[in-house]
C-alpha positions as semicolon CSV with decimal commas, in nm:
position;residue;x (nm);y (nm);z (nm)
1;X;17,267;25,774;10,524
2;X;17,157;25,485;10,779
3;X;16,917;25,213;10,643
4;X;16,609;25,176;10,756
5;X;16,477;24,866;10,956
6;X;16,284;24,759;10,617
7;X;16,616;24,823;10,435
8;X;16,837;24,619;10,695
9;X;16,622;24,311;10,670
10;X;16,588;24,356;10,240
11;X;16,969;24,305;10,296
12;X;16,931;23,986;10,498
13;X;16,725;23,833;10,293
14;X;16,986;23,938;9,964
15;X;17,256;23,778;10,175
16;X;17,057;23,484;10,236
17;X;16,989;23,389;9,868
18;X;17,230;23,240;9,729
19;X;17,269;23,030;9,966
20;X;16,888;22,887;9,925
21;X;16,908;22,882;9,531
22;X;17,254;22,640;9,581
23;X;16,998;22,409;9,840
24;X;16,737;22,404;9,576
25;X;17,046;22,320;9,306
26;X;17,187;22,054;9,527
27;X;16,832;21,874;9,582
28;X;16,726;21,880;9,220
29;X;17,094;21,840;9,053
30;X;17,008;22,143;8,819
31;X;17,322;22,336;8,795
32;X;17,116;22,659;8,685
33;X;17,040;22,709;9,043
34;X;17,421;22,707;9,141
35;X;17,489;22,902;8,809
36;X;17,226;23,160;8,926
37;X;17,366;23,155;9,294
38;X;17,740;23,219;9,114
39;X;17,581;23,559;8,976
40;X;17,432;23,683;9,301
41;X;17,706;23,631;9,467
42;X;17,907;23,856;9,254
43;X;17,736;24,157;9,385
44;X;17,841;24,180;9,795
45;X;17,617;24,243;10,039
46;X;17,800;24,583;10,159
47;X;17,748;24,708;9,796
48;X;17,394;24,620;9,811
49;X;17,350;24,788;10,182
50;X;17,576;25,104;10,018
51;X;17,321;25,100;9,718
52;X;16,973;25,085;9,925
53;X;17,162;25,366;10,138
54;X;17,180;25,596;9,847
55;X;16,849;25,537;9,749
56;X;16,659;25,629;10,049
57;X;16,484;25,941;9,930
58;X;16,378;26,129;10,259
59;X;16,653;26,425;10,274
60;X;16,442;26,755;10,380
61;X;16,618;27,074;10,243
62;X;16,549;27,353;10,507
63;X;16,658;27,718;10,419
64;X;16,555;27,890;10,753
65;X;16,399;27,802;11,071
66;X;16,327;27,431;11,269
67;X;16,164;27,172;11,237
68;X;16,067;26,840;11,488
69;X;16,091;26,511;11,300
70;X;16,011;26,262;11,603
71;X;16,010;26,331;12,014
72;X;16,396;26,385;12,065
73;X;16,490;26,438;11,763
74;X;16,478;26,831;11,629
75;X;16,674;27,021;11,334
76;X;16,746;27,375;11,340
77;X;16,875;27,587;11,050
């Protein structure tokens, strides 16, 4: 399923941590930062995209007839 605008920019700002908490380790000289940035990291940003993906929770079930989600955009069963 597609992300969502809110879910594309959840995944920017995932992909954008670990590089801040290795800033934040490298001004203060506290290795926990880098440590924390090594653990992150370990998770990929395409698992966390496929993840959000499977969590979206609007699927409509229809047994019989149509229905119009937006101008443009119908579904018939």
């Amino acid at each position: 399923m597609a992300l969502t605008d809110s879910d594309k920019q959840a995944l920017e700002w995932a992909g954008m941590v670990p590089g801040l908490l290795r800033a934040i380790g490298s001004a203060t000289g506290d290795k926990g930062f880098d440590d924390a940035a090594d653990a992150l990291s370990s998770v990929s940003v395409d698992q966390i995209g496929a993840t959000l993906g499977r969590l979206r929770t609007d699927v409509i079930d229809i047994d019989k007839g149509s229905m119009s989600i937006a101008d443009g955009i119908e579904i018939d069963a």
